[in-house]
DRENFI-241855 format. One record per atom (N, C-alpha, C, O): x, y, z. Coordinates in steps of 0.2 Angstrom, whole numbers, padded with zeros to 4 digits, always signed. Atoms other than C-alpha are relative to their C-alpha. Layout:
<pts>
XYZ/...
</pts>
This chain:
<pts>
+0004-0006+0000/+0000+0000+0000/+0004+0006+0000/+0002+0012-0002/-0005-0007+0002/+0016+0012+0001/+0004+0000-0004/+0006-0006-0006/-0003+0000+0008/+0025+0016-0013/+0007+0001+0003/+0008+0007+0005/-0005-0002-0004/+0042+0012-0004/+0004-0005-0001/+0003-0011+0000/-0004+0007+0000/+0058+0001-0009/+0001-0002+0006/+0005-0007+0005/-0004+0003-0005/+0062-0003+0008/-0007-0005+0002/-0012-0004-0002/+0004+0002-0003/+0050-0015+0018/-0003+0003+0005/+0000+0008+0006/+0002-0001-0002/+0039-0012+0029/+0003+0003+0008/+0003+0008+0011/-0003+0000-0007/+0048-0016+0045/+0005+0001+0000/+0007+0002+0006/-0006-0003-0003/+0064-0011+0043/-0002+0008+0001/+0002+0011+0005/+0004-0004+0000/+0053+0006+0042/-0002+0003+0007/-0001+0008+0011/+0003-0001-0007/+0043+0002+0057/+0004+0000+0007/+0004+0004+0012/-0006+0001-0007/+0058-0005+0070/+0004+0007-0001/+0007+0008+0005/-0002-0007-0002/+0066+0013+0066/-0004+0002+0004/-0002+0003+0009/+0002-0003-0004/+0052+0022+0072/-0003-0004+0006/-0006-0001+0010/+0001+0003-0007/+0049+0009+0086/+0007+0001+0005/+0006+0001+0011/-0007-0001-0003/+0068+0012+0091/-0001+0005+0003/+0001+0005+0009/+0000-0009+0000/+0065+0032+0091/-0005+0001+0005/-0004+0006+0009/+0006+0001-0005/+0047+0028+0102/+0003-0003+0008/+0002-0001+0014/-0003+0001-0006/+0057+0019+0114/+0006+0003+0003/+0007+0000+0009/-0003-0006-0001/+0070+0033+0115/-0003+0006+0003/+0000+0011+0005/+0003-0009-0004/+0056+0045+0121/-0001+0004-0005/-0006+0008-0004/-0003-0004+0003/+0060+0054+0107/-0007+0003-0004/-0013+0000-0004/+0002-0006+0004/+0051+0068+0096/-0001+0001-0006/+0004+0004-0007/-0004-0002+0005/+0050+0071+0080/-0005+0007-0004/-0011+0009-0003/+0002-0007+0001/+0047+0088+0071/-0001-0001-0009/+0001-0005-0012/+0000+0001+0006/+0042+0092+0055/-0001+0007-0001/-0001+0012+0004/+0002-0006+0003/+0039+0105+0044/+0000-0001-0009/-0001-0007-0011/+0003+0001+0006/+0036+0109+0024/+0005+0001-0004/+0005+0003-0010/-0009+0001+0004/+0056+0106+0020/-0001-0005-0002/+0003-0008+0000/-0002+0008+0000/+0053+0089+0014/+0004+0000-0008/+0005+0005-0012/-0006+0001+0006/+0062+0080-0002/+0000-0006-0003/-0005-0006-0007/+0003+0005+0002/+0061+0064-0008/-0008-0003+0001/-0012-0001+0005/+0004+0003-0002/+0046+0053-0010/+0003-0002+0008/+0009-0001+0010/-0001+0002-0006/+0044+0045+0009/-0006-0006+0002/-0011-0006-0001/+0007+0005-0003/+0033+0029+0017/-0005+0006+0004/-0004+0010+0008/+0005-0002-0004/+0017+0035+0021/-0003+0006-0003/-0009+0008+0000/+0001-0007+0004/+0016+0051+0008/+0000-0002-0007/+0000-0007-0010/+0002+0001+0008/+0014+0056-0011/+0004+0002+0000/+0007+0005+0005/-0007-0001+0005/+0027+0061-0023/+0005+0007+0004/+0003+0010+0009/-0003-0007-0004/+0041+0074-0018/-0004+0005-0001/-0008+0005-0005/+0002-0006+0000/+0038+0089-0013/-0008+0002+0000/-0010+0007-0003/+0007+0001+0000/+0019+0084-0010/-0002+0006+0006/-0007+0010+0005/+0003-0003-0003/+0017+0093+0005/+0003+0004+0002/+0004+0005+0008/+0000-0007+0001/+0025+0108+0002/-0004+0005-0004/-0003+0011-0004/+0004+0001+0004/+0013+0108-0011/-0005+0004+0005/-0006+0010+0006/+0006+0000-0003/-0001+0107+0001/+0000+0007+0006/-0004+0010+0008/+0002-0004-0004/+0006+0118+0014/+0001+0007-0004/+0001+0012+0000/-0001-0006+0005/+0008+0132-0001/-0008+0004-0001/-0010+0009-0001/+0005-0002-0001/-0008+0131-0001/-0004+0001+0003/-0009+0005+0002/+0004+0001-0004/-0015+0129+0014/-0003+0008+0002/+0001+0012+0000/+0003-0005-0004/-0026+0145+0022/+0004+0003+0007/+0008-0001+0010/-0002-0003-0007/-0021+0157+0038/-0005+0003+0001/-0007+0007-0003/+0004-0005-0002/-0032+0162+0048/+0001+0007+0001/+0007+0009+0002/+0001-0006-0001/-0037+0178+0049/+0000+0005+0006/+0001+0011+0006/+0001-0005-0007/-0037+0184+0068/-0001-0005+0005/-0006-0009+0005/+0002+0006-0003/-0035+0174+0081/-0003+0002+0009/+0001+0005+0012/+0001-0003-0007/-0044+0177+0099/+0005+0002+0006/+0008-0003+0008/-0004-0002-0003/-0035+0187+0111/+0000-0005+0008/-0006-0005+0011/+0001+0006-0005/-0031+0172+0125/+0000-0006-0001/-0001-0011+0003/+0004+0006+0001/-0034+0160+0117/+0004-0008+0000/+0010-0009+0001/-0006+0004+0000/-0026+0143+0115/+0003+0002-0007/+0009+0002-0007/-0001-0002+0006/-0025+0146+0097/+0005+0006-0001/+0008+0006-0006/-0004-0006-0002/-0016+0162+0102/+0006-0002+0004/+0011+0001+0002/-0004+0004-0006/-0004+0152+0116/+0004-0004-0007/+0010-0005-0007/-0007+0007+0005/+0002+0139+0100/+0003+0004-0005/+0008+0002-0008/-0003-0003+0006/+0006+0154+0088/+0007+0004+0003/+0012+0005+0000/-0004-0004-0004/+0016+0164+0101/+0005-0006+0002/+0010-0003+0003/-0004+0003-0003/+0026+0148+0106/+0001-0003-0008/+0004-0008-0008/-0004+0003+0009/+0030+0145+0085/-0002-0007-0003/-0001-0009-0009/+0001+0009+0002/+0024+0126+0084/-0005-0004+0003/-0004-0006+0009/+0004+0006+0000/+0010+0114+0084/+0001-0006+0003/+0001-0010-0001/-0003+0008-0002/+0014+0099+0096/-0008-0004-0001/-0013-0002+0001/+0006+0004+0004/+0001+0085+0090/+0004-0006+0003/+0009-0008+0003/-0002+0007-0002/+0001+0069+0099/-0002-0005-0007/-0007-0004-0010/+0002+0004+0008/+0002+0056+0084/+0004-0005-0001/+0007-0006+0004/-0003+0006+0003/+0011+0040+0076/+0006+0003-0003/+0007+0009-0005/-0006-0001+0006/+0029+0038+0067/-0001-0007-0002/+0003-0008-0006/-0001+0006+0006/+0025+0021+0060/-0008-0004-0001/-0009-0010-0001/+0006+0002+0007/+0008+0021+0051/-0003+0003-0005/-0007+0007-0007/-0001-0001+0009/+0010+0019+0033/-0007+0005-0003/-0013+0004-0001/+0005-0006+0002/-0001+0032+0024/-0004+0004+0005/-0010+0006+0004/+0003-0005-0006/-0006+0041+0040/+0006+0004+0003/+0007+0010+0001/-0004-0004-0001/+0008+0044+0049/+0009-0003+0002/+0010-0003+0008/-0004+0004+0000/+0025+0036+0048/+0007+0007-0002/+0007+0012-0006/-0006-0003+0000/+0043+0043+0050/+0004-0005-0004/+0004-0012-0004/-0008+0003+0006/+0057+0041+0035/+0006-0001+0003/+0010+0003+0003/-0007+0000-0003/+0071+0035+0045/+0005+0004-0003/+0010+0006+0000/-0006-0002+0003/+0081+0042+0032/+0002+0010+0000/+0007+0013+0000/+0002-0006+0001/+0074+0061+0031/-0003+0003+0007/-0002+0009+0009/+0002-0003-0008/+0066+0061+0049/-0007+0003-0002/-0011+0006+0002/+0007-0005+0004/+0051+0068+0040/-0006-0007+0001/-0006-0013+0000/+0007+0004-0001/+0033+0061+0045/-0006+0003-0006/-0007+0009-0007/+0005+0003+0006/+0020+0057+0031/-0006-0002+0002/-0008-0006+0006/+0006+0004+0000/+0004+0055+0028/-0007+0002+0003/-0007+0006+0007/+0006-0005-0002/-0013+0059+0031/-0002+0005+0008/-0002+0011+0010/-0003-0004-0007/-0012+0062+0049/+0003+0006+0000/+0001+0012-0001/-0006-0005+0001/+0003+0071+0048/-0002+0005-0004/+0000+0010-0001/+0002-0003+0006/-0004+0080+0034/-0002+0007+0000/+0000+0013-0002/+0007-0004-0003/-0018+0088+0041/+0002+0003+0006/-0002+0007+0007/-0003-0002-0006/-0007+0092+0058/+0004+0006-0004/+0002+0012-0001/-0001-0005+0001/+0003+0103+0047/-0002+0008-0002/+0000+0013+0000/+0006-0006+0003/-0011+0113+0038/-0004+0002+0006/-0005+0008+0007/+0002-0004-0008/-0018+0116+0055/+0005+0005+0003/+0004+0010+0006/-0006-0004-0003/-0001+0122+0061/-0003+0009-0004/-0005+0015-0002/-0002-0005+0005/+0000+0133+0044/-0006+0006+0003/-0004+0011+0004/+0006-0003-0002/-0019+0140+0049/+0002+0005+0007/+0002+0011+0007/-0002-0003-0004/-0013+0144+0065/+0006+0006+0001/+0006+0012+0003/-0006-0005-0002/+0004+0152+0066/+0003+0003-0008/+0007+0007-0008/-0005-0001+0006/+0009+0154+0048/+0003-0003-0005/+0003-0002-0011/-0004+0004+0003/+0019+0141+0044/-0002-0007+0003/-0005-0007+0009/+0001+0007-0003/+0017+0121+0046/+0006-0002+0005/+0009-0007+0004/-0004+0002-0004/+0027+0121+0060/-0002-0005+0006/-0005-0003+0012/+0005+0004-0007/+0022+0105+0071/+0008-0003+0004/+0014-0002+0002/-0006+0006-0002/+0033+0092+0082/-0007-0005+0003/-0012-0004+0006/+0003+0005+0000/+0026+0077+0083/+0000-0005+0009/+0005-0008+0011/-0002+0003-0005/+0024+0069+0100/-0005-0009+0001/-0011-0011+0003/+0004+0008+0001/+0023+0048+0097/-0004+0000+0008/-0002+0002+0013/+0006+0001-0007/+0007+0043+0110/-0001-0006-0005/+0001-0007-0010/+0004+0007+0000/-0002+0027+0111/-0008+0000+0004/-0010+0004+0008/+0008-0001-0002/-0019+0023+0112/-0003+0000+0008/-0009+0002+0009/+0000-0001-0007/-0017+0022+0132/+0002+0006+0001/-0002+0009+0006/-0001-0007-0001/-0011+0038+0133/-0001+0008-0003/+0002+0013-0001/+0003-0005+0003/-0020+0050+0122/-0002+0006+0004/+0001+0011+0004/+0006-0006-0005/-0032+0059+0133/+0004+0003+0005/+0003+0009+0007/-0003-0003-0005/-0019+0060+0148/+0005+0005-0003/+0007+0010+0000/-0004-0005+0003/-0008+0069+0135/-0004+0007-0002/-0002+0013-0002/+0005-0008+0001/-0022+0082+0130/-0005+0001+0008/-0011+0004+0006/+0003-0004-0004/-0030+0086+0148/+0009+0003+0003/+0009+0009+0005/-0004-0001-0004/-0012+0087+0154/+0004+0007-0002/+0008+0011+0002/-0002-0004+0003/-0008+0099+0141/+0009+0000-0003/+0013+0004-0005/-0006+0004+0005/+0008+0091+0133/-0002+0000-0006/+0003+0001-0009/+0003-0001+0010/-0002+0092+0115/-0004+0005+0002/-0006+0006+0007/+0007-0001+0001/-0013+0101+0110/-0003-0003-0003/-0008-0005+0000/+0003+0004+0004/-0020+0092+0097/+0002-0008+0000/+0008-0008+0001/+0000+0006+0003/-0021+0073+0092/-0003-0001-0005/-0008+0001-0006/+0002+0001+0006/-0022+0068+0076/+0004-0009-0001/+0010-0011-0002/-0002+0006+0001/-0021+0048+0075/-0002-0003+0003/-0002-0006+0008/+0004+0006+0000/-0034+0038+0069/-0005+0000+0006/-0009-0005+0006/+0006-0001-0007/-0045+0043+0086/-0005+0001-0001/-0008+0006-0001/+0009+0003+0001/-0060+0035+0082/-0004+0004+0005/-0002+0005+0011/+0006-0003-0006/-0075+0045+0091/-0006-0005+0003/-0009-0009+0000/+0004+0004-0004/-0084+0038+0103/-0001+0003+0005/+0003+0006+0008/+0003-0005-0006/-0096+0045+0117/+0003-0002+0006/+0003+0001+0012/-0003+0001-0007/-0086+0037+0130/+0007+0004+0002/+0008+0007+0007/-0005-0005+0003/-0071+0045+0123/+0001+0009+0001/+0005+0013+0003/+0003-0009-0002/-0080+0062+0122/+0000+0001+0005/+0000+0008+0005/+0002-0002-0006/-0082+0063+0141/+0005+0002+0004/+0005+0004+0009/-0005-0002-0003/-0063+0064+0142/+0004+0006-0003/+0008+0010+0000/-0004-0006+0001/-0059+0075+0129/-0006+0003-0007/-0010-0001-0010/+0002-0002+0009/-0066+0086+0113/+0001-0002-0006/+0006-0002-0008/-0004+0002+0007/-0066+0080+0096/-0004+0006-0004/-0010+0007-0004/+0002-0004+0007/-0068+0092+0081/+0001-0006-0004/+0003-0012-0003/+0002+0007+0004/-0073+0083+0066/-0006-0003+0001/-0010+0000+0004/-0005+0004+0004/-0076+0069+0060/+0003+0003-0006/-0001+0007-0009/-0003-0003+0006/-0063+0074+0046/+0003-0005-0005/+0006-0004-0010/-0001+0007+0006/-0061+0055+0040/-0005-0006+0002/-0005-0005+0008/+0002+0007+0000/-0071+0039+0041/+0003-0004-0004/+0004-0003-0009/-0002+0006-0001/-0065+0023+0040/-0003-0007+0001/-0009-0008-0001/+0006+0009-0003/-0070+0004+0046/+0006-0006+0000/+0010-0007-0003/-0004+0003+0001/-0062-0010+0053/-0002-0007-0004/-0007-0009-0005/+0000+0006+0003/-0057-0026+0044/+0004-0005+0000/+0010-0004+0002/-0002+0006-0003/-0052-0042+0045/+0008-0003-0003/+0007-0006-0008/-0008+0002+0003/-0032-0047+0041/+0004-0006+0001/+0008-0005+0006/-0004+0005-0002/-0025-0064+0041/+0007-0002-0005/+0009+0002-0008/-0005+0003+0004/-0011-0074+0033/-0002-0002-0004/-0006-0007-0005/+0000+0001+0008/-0010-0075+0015/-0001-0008+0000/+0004-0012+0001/+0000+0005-0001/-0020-0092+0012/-0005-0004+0006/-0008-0009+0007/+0005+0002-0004/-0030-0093+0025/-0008-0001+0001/-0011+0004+0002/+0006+0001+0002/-0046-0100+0023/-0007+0000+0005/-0004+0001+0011/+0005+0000-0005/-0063-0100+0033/+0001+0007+0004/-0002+0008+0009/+0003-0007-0006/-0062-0082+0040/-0002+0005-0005/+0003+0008-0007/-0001-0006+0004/-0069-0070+0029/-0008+0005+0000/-0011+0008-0004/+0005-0003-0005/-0084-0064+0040/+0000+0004+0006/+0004+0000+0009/-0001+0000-0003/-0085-0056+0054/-0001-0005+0009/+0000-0005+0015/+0008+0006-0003/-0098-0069+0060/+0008-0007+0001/+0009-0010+0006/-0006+0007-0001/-0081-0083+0057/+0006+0000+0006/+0010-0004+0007/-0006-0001-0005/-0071-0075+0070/-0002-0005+0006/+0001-0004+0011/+0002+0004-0007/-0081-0088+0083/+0004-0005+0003/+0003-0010+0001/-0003+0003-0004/-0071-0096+0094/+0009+0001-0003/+0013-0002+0001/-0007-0003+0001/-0054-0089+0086/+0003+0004+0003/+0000+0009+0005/-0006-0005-0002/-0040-0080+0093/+0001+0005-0003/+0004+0003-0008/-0001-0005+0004/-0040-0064+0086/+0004+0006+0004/+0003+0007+0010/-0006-0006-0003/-0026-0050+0088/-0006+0008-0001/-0010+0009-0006/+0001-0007+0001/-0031-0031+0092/+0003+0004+0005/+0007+0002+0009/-0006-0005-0001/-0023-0014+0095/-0003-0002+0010/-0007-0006+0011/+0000-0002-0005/-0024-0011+0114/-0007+0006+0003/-0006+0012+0003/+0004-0006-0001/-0039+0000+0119/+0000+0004-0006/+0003+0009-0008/+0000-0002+0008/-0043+0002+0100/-0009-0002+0001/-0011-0005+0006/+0005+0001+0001/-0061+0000+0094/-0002-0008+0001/-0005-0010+0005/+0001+0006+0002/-0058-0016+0088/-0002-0004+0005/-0006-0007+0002/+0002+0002-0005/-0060-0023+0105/-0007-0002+0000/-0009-0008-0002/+0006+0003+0002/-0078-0022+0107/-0004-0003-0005/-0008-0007-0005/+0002+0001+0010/-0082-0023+0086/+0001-0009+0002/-0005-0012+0002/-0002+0006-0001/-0075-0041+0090/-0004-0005+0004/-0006-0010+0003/+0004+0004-0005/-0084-0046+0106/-0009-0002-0003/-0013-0007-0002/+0007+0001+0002/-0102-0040+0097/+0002-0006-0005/-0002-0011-0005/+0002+0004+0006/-0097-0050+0081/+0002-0008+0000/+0000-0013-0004/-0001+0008-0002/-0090-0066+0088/+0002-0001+0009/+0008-0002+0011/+0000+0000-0006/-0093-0066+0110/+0008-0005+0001/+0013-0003+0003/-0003+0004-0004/-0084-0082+0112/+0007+0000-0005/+0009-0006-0005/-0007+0000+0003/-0067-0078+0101/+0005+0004+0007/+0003+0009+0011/-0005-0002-0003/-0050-0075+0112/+0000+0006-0002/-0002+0008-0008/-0004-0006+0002/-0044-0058+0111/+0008+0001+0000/+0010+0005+0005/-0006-0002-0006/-0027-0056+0114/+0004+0008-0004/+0005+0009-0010/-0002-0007+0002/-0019-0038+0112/+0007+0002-0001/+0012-0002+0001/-0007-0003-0001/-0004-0027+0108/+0000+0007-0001/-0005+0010-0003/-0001-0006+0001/+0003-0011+0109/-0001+0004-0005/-0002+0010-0003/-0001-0004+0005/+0005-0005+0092/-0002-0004-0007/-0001-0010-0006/-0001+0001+0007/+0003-0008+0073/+0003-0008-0001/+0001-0014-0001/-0004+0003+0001/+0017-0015+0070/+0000-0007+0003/+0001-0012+0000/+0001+0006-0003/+0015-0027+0085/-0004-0003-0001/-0002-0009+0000/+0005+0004+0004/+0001-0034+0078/+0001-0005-0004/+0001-0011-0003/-0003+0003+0007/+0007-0037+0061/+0003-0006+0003/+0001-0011+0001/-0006+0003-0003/+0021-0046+0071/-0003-0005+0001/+0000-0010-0001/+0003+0004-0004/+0010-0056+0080/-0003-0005-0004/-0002-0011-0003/+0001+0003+0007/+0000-0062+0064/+0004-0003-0003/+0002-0009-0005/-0005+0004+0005/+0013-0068+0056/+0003-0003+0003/+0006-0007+0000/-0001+0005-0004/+0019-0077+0071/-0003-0007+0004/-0001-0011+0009/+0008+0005-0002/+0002-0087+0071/-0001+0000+0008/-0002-0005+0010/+0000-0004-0007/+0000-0078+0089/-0008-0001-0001/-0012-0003+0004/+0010+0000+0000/-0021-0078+0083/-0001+0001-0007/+0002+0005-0010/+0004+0000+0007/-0029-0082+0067/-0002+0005-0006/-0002+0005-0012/+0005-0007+0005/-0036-0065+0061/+0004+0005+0005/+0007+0003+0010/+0000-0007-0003/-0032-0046+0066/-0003+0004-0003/-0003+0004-0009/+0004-0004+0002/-0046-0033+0066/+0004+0007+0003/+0006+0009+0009/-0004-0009-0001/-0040-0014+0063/-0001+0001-0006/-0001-0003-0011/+0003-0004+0004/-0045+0000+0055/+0003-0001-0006/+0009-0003-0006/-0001+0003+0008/-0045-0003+0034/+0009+0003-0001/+0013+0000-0004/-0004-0004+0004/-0033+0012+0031/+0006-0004+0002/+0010-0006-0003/-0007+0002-0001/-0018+0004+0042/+0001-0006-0004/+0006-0008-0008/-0001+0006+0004/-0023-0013+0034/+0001+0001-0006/+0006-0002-0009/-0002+0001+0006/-0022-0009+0019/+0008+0001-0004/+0011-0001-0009/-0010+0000+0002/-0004-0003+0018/+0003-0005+0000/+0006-0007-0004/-0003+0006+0000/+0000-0019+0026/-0001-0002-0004/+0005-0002-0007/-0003+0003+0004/-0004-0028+0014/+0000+0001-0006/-0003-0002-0011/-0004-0004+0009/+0002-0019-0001/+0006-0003+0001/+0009-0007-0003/-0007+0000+0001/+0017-0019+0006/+0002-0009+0004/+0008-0011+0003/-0002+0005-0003/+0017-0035+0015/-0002-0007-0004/-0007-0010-0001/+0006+0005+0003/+0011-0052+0002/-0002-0003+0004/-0007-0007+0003/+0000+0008-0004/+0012-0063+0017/-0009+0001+0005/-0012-0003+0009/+0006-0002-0005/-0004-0054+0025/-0007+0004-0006/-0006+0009-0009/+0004-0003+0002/-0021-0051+0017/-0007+0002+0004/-0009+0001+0009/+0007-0001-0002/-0038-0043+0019/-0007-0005-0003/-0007-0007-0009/+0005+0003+0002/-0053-0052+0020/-0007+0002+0002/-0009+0002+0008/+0005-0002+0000/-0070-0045+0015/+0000+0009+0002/+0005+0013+0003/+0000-0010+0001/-0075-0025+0016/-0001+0000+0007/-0003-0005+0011/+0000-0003-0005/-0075-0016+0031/-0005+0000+0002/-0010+0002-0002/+0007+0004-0004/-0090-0022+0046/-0002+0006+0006/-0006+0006+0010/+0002-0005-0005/-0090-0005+0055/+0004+0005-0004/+0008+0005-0008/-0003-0007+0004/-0089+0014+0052/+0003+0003+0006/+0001+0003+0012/-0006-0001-0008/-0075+0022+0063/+0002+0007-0005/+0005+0008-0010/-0003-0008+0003/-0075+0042+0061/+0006+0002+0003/+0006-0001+0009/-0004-0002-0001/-0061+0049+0063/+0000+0009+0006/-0005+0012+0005/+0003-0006-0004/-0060+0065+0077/+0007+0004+0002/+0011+0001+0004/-0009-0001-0001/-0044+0076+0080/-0003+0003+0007/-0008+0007+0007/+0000-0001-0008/-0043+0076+0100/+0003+0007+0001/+0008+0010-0002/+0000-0007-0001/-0044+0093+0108/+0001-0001+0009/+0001-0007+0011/+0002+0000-0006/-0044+0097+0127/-0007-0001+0002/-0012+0001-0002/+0008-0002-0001/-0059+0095+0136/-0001+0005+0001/+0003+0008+0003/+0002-0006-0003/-0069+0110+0138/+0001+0005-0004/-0003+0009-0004/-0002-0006+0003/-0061+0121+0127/-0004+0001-0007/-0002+0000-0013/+0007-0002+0005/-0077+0126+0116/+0003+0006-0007/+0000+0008-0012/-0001-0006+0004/-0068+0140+0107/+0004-0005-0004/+0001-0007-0010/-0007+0001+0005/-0052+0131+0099/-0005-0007-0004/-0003-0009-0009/+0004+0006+0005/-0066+0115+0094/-0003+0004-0004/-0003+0002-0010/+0003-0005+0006/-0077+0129+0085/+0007+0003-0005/+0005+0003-0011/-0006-0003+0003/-0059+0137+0078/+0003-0006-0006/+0004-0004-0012/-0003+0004+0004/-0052+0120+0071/-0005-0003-0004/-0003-0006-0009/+0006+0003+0004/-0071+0114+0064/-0001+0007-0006/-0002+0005-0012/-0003-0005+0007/-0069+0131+0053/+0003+0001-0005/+0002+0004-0010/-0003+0000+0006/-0053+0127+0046/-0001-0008-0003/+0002-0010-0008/+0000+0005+0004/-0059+0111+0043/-0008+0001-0006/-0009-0003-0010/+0004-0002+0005/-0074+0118+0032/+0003+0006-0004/-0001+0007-0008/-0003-0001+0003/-0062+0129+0025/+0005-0005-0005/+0006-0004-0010/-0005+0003+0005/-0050+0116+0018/-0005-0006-0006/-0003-0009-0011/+0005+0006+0003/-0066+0105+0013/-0002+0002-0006/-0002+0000-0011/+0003-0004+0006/-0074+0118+0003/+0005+0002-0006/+0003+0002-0012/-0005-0004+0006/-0057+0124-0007/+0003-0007-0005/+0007-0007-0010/-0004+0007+0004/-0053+0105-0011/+0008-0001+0001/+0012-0003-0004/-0007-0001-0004/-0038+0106+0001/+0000-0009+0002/+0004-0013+0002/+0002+0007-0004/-0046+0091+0009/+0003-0007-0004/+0007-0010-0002/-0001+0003+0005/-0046+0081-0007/+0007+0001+0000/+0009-0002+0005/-0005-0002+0001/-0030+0086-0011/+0007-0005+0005/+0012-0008+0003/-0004+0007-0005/-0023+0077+0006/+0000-0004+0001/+0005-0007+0003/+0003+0008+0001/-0032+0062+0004/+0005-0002-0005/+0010-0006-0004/-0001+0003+0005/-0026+0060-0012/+0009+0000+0001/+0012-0005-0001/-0008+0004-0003/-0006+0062-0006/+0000-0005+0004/+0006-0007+0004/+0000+0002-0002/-0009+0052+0004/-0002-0008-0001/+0001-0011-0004/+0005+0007+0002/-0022+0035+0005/-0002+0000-0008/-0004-0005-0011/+0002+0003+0010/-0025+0041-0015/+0005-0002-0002/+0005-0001-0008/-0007+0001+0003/-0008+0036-0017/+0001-0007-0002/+0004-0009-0007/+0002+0009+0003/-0014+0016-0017/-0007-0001+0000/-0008-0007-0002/+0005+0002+0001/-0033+0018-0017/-0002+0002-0008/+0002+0006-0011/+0001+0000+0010/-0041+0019-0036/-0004+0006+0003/-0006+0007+0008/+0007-0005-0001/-0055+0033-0039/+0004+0008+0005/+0010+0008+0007/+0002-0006+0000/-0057+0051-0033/-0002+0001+0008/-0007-0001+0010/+0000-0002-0005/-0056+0057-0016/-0007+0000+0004/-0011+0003+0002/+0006+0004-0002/-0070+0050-0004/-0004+0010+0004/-0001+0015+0005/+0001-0005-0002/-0084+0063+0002/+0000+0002+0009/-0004-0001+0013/-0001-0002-0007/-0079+0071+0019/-0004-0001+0004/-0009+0001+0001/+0006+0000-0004/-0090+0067+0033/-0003+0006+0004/+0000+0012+0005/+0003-0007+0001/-0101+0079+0038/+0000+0001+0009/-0002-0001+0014/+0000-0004-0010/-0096+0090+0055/-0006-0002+0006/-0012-0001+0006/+0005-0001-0006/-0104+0085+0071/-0003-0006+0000/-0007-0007+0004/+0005+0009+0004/-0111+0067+0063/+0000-0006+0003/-0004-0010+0001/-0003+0007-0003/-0103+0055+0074/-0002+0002+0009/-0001+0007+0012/+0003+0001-0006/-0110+0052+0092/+0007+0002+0004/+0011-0003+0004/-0005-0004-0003/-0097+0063+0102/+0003+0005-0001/+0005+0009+0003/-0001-0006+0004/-0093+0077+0090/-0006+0005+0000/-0006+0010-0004/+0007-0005+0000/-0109+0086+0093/+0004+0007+0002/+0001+0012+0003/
</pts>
């Protein structure tokens, strides 16, 4: 699914090296080669050439506080392929995520100035009440239970999870098949409950990340792994040894995490995201990105406030 000579995993064990270093990574709209995870060079310098600046930003605000400190910190991934994935080679982060972090940055201060702070699905929320991010941008499925911890603007993607086994592997290509199987999922991801409604009596067993999954899959750890389409399907582009089976069995909005409470900076970022919708900015970053291996014409944006927590 990425258009990338190296493999996946030598890919991903970089930015899992760099995640367990603590580390950081910063971006901006210097980039240069193609990269995993993005579209052709100089794709999003492209996009941040284009992108909008707000017009005036309230005095106090937080949106006022990220422009004055020069940089967008975004809690987010370095290794998911067309979303958000770090070039070992460039240090440059890709992808739709990423993307869409910057043109918020650009909105905000001027320039696509972000830094990237890797988070996991355990520690989203404690990084935006705590004020270490401001924003989240990664794959953060909206959900009312979700909403009680923190704001989501958006949705500004929808998705759906689906089913990923070993190339070969016959009898699973329902949801309804996962019965009495051991099936891999992320950690306090959707997939969790998705899996219990669609087969009760299937094992679960979980992991940290992405890549751990894949890992896990391929090490016949559980039969099947359910996670969102978008990550599956880079896997297996780039992976033969891993396929998808069947379309996706649930819709999973996307939602970019805010602080709780902060009503002003979720109305500020729900503006530019109907500015970037209307000008075919939006299109435009799909299309470096996930349209870099899906066929067809950029999908239509989901419509603000649409998903059970984004009200």
């Amino acid at each position: 699914m990425v258009r990338t000579p190296a493999t996946r995993w030598a890919t991903a064990a970089a930015a899992a090296a760099l995640a367990l270093a603590g580390l950081t990574a910063c971006s901006s709209d210097d980039g240069g080669s193609a990269v995993p995870g993005g579209g052709p060079a100089g794709g999003k310098e492209d996009l941040a050439a284009a992108a909008p600046v707000a017009a005036s930003l309230p005095a106090g605000s937080t949106m006022e506080k990220i422009k004055k400190r020069g940089e967008l910190i975004v809690g987010g991934s370095l290794d998911a392929p067309l979303l958000s994935q770090q070039n070992p080679a460039t240090k440059q982060v890709e992808g739709l995520d990423a993307d869409f972090g910057r043109l918020l940055a650009k909105y905000i201060i001027g320039k696509p100035n972000v830094k990237i702070v890797n988070s996991a699905s355990e520690t989203r929320e404690a990084l935006l009440s705590n004020g270490t991010v401001d924003v989240v941008f990664q794959t953060y499925s909206i959900t009312p239970e979700r909403a009680k911890q923190v704001a989501f603007a958006g949705p500004y993607y929808s998705s759906g999870l689906v089913i990923a086994t070993k190339k070969g592997e016959t009898g699973i290509a329902t949801p309804a098949d996962l019965k009495g199987k051991t099936v891999i999922a992320g950690a306090n991801t959707p997939a969790i409950p998705a899996i219990k409604k669609a087969a009760p009596d299937a094992k679960i067993v979980t992991f940290g990340s992405d890549p751990e999954c894949v890992q896990a899959l391929k090490q016949g750890r559980g039969q099947a792994y359910v996670q969102d389409e978008a990550l599956l399907l880079a896997t297996a582009k780039q992976d033969p040894t891993i396929q998808i089976q069947g379309k996706p069995f649930t819709s999973d909005p996307y939602g970019i995490g805010l602080k709780h409470g902060d009503a002003q900076m979720k109305t500020f970022v729900n503006d530019w995201l109907k500015q970037i919708q209307a000008s075919g900015l939006w299109a435009k970053t799909w299309k470096n990105s996930i349209g870099t291996v899906v066929q067809g014409e950029a999908p239509q944006p989901p419509a603000l406030g649409s998903a059970p927590g984004s009200e």
